[in-house]
VEXDREN-2710 file (C-alpha; in Angstrom, 1 decimal):
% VEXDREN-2710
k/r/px/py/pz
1/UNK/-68.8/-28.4/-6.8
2/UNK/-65.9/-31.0/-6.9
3/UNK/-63.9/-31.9/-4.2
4/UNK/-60.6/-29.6/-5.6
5/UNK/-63.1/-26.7/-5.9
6/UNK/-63.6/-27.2/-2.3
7/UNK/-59.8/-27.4/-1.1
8/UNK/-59.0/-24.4/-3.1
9/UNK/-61.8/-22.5/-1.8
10/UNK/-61.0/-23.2/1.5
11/UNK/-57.1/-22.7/0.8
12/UNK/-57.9/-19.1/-0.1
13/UNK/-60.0/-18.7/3.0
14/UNK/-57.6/-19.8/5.7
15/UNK/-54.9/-17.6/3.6
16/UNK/-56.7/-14.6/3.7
17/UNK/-58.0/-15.0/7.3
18/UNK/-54.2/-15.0/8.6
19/UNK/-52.5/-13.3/5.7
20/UNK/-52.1/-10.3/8.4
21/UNK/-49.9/-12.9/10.8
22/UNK/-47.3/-12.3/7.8
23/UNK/-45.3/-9.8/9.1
24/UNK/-45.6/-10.6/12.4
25/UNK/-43.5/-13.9/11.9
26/UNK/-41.1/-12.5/9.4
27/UNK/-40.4/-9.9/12.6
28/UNK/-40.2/-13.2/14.9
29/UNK/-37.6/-15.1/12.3
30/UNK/-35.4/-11.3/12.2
31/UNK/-34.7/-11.5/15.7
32/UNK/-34.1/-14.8/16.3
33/UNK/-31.1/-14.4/13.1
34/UNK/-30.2/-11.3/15.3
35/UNK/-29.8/-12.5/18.8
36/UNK/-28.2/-15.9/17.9
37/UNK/-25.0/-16.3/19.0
38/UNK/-21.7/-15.9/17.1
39/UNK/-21.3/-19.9/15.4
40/UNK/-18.2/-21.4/17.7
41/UNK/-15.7/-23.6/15.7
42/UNK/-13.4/-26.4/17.2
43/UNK/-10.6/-25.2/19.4
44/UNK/-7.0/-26.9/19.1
45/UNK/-6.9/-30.1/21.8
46/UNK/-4.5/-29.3/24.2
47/UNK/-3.4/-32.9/24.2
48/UNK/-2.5/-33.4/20.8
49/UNK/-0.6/-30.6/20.6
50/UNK/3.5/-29.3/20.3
51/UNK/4.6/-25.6/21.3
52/UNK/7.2/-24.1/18.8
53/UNK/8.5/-20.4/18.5
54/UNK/7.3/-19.0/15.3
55/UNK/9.6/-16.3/13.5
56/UNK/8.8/-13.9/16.1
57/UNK/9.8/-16.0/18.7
58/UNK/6.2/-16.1/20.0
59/UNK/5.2/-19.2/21.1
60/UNK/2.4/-21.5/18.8
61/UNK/0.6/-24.5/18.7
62/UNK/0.6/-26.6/16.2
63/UNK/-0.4/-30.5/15.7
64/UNK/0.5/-33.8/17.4
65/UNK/0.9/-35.9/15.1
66/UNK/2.8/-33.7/12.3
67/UNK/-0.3/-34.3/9.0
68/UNK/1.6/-31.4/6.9
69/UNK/1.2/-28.2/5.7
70/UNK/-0.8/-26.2/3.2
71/UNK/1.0/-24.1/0.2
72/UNK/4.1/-22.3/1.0
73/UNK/7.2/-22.9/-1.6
74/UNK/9.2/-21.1/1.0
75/UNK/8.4/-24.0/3.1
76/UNK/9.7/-26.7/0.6
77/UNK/12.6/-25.1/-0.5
78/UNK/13.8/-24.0/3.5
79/UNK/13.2/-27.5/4.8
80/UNK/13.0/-29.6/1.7
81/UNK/10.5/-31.6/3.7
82/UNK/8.6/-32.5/0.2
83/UNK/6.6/-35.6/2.3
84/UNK/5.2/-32.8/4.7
85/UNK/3.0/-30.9/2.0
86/UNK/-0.3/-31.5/2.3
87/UNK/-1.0/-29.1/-0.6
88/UNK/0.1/-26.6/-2.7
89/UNK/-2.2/-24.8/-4.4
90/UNK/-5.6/-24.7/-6.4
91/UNK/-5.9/-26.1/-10.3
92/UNK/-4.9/-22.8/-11.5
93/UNK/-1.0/-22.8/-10.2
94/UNK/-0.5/-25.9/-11.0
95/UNK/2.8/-25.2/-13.1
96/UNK/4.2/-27.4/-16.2
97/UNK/7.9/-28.8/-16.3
98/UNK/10.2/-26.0/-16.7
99/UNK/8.0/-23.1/-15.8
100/UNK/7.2/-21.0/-12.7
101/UNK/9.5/-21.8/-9.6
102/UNK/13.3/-23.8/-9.8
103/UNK/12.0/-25.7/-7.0
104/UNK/9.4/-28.1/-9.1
105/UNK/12.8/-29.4/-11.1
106/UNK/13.9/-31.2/-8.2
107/UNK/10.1/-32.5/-7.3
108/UNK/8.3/-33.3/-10.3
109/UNK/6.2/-35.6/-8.2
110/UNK/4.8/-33.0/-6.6
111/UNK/4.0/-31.2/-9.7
112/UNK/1.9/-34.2/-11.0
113/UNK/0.3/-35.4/-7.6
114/UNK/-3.0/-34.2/-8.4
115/UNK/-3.9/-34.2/-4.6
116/UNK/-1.5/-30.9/-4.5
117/UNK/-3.5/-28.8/-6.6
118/UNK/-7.3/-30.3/-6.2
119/UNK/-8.7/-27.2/-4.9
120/UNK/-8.0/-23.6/-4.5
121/UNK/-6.8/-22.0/-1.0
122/UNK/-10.4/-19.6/-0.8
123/UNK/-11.4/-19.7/2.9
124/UNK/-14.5/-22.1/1.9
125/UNK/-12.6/-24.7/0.2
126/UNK/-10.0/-24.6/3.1
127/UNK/-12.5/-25.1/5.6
128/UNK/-14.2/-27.7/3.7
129/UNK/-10.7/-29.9/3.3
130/UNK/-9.1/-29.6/6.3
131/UNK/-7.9/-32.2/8.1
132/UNK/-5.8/-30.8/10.6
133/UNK/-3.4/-29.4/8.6
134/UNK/-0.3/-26.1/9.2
135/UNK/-1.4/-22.7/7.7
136/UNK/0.8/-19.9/6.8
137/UNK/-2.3/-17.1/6.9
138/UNK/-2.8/-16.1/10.2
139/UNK/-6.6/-15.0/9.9
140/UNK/-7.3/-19.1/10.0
141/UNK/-6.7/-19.2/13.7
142/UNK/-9.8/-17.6/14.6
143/UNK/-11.4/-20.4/12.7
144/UNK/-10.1/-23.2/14.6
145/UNK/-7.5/-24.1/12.3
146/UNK/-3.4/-24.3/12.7
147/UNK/-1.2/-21.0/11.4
148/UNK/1.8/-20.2/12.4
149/UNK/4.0/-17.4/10.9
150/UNK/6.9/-18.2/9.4
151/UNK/7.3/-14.7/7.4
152/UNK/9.4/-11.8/9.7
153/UNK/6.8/-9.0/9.2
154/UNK/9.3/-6.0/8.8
155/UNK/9.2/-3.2/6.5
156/UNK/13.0/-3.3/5.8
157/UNK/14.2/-6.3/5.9
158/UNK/17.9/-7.4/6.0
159/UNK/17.6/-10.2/4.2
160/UNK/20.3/-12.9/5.1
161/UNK/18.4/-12.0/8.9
162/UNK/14.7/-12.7/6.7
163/UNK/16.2/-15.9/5.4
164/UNK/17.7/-17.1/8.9
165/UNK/14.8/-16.4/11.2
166/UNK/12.4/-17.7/8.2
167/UNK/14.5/-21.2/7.5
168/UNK/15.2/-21.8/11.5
169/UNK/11.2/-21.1/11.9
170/UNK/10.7/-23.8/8.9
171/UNK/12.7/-26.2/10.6
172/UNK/11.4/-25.3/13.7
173/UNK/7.9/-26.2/13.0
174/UNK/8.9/-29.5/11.4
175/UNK/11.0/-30.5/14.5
176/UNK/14.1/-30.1/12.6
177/UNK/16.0/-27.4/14.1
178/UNK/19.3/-28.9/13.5
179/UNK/18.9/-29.1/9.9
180/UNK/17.4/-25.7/9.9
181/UNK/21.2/-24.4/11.8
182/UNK/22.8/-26.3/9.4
183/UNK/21.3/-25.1/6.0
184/UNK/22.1/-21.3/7.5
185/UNK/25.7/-22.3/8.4
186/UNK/26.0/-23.4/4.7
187/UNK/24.3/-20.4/3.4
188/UNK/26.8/-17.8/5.6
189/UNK/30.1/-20.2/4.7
190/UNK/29.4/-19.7/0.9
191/UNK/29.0/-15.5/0.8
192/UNK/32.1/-15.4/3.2
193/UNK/33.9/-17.5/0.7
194/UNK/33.3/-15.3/-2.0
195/UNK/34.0/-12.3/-0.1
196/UNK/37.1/-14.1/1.0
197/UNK/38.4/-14.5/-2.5
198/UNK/37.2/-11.6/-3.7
199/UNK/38.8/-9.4/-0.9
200/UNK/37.4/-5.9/-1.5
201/UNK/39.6/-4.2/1.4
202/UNK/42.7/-4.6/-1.3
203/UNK/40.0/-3.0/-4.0
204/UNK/40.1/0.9/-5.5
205/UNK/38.4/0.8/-8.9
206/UNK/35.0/-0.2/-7.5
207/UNK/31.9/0.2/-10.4
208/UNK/29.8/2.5/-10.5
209/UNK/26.6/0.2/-10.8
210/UNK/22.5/0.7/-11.8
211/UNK/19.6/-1.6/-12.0
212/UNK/17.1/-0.8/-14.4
213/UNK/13.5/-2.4/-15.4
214/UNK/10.9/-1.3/-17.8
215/UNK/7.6/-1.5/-18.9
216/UNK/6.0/-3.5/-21.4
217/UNK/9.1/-4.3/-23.6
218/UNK/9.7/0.1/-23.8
219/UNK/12.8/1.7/-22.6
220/UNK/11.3/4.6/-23.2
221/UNK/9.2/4.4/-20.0
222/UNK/12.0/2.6/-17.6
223/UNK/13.0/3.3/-13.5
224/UNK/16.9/3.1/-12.7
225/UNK/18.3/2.5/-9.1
226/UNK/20.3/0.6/-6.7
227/UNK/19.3/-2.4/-5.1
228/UNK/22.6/-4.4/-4.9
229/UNK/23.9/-6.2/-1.8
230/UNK/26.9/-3.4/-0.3
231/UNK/29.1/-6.6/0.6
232/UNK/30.1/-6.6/-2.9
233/UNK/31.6/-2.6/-3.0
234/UNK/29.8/-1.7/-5.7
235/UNK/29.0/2.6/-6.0
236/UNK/25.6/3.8/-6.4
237/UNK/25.4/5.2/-10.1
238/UNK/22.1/6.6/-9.2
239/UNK/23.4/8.5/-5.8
240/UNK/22.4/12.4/-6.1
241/UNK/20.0/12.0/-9.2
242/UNK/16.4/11.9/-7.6
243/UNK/13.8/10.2/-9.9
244/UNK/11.4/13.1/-11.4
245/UNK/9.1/10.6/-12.7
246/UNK/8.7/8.1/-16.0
247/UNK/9.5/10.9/-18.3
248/UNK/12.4/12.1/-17.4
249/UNK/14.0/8.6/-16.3
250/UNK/15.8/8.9/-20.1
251/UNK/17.9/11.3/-19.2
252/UNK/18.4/10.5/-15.0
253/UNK/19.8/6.9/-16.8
254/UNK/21.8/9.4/-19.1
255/UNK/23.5/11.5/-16.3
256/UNK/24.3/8.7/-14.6
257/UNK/26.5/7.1/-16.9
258/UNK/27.5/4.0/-15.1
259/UNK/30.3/1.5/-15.2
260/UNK/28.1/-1.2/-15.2
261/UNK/24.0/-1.8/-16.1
262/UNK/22.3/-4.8/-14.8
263/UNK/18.9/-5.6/-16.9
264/UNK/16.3/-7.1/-14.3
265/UNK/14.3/-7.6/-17.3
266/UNK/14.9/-7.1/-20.9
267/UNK/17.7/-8.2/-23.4
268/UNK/21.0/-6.9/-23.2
269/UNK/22.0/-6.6/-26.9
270/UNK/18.5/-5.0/-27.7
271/UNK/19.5/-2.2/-25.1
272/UNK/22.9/-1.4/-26.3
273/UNK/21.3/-1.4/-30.2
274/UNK/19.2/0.9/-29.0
275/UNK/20.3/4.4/-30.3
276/UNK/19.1/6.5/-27.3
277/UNK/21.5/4.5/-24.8
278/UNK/24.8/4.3/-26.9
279/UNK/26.9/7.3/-25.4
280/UNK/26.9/5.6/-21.9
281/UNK/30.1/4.3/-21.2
282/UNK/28.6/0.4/-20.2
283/UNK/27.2/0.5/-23.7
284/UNK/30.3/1.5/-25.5
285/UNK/32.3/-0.6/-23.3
286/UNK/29.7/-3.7/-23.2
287/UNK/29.0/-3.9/-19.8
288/UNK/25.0/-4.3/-19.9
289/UNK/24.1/-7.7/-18.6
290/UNK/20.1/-8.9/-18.6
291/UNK/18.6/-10.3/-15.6
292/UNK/19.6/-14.0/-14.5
293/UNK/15.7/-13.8/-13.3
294/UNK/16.1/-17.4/-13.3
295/UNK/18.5/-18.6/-11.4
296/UNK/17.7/-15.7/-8.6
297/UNK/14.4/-13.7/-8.9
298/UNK/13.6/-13.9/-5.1
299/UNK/14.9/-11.9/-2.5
300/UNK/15.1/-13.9/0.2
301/UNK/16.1/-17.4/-1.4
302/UNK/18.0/-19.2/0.4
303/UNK/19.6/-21.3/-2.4
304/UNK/20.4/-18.8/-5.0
305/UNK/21.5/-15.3/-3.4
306/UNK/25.0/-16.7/-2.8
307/UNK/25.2/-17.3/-6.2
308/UNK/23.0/-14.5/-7.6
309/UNK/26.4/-12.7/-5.6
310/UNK/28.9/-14.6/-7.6
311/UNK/27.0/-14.1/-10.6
312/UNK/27.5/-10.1/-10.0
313/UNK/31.2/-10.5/-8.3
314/UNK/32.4/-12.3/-11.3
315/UNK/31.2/-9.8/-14.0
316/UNK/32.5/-7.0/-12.1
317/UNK/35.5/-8.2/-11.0
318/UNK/36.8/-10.8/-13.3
319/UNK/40.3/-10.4/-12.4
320/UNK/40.0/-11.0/-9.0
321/UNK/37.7/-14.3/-9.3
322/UNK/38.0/-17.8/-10.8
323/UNK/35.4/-18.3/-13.7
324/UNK/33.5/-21.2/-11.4
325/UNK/29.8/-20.1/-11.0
326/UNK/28.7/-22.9/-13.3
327/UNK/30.8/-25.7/-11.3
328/UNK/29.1/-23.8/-7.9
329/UNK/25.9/-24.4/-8.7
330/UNK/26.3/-28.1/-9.9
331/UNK/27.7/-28.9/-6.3
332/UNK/25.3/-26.7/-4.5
333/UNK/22.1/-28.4/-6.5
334/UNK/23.5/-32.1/-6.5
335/UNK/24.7/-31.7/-2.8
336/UNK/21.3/-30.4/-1.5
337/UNK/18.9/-31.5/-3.8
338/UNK/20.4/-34.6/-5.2
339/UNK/20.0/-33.0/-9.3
340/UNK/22.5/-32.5/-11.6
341/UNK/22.2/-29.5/-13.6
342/UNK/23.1/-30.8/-17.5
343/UNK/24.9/-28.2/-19.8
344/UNK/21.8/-27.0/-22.1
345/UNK/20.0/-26.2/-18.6
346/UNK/23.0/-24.1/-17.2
347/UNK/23.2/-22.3/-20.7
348/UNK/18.8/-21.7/-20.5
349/UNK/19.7/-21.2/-16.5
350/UNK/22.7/-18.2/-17.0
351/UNK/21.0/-16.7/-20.0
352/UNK/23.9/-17.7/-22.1
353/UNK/22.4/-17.1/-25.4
354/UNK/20.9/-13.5/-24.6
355/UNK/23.8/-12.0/-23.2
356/UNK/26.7/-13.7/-25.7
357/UNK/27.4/-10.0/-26.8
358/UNK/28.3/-8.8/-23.3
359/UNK/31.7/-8.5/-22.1
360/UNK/33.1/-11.3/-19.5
361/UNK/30.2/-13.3/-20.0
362/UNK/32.3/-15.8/-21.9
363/UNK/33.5/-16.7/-18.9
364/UNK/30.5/-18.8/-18.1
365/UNK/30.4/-20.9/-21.9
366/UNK/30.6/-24.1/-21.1
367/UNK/33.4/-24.6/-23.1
368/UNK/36.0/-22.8/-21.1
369/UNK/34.8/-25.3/-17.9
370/UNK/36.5/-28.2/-20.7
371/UNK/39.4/-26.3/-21.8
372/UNK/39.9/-25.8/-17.9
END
């Protein structure tokens, strides 16, 4: 017998001798998994640190020195502190020129530093590049990291309140509180101007006004309501017709029969064409405007609601208001972001070309800004 016979033979021996001691230690491994302690992760230093009220007015931690923050386009556009990201997103969001958010226009280096959008925001990768970084998700804390809310949690939400205590917060946390103060006094000084010119106390033919979406490019499945700021006077078409569900919508929208229709998605002149919808009066009469989604498609933005407001105020009121949304949002955009909108991008940016057929809208051609 060789000598590999031999160390097999024995190999099999020893195994069998103490094959029973098997379970035994599997047991011992068990509870040793069991009874360990819960795995600790680094606390904040105490000494490196700066206390700032968060939106709730509770007081957080958050780093000494400032390294940045992680995602949040609320954050860029309420403090447009663009050299205090740290990151944005993972490969996946990364948008191209002209897509997804307004925001990228005016920061196109963000949108091609590769270090914004290197890995996604999943707890492992997180954990695995920070560096000492800001957090919006507050479930990081218990992980040693730095969140703070920024976001009012409230199921109602007024939103110039939402997009005060969320741009002060912003500011806040970048120790900027002045500019925070000052974007919101700009923000309040441009809806009282329009309210101001537009002086709805002198008003009696207020619209009767409805939102409506739809499903997958079919009116026949489609939810009408109204959503609409009540600064601007306009009636509730929808007031007394309860909803009765996606099949009867057709003929709640019907009843309604509003002054006015706002699209938040769709195309106007493929509504009015539409044979089911041309006894309301805002058909016959023109009044059926599609969504300006991208100028203003976010509740709380703090750029675009005063003129998602003038946007509205002008098409229901044109007597009572210059035709100067175009010229607003030049100034606005050069003043605070240092861009200058050119004439093709206000056309793509009003929806010009989709909405030619609608009554008033000529008031924001280009061409009348020259004549002017």
């Amino acid at each position: 017998m060789n000598n590999v016979s031999i160390i097999i033979l024995f190999r099999k021996k020893v195994a069998g001798e103490f094959f029973w001691l098997l379970p035994f230690t599997a047991m011992v491994f068990l509870s040793m998994v069991l009874l360990r302690s819960a795995p600790e992760f680094p606390q904040p230093d105490p000494r490196q640190i700066r206390i700032i009220l968060d939106v709730e007015e509770n007081e957080t931690p958050v780093p000494e020195p400032f390294l940045g923050v992680v995602g949040g386009l609320d954050f860029l556009q309420k403090t447009h502190a663009s050299d205090m990201l740290a990151k944005i997103g993972g490969p996946k969001n990364r948008p191209r020129y002209g897509d997804g958010e307004l925001i990228f226009w005016f920061y196109p280096l963000l949108v091609r530093d590769p270090k914004m959008w290197d890995f996604p925001t999943d707890l492992e990768s997180v954990l695995a590049h920070d560096r000492g970084y800001v957090y919006f998700d507050l479930d990081l804390k218990r992980f040693g990291l730095y969140a703070v809310t920024c976001s009012p949690r409230i199921t109602v939400p007024d939103p110039d309140d939402y997009i005060s205590r969320q741009t002060l917060c912003l500011n806040r946390l970048i120790n900027k509180p002045d500019q925070g103060r000052t974007f919101m006094s700009g923000y309040h000084l441009n809806i009282s101007n329009l309210l101001g010119e537009l002086r709805l106390e002198t008003e009696v033919q207020r619209p009767r006004v409805v939102t409506l979406v739809y499903s997958h490019d079919d009116w026949t499945r489609l939810w009408g309501g109204h959503d609409l700021d009540q600064r601007l006077g306009f009636r509730n078409a929808a007031d007394g017709l309860m909803a009765l569900g996606r099949g009867s919508e057709a003929e709640r929208i019907l009843a309604m029969d509003p002054d006015m229709i706002i699209l938040y998605v769709g195309d106007a002149l493929r509504f009015m064409q539409d044979p089911r919808w041309r006894g309301l009066r805002a058909v016959q009469e023109k009044k059926v405007y599609g969504s300006i989604g991208r100028l203003h498609h976010y509740t709380f933005d703090l750029d675009t609601v005063p003129l998602w407001f003038r946007w509205l105020a002008e098409l229901a009121y044109p007597d009572r208001l210059e035709p100067k949304l175009r010229t607003l949002i030049r100034e606005h955009y050069e003043n605070n972001y240092g861009y200058r909108f050119k004439d093709e991008e206000l056309d793509w940016l009003l929806r010009l070309d989709e909405n030619r057929f609608s009554v008033n809208y000529d008031r924001f051609d280009r061409n009348l800004y020259y004549i002017k």
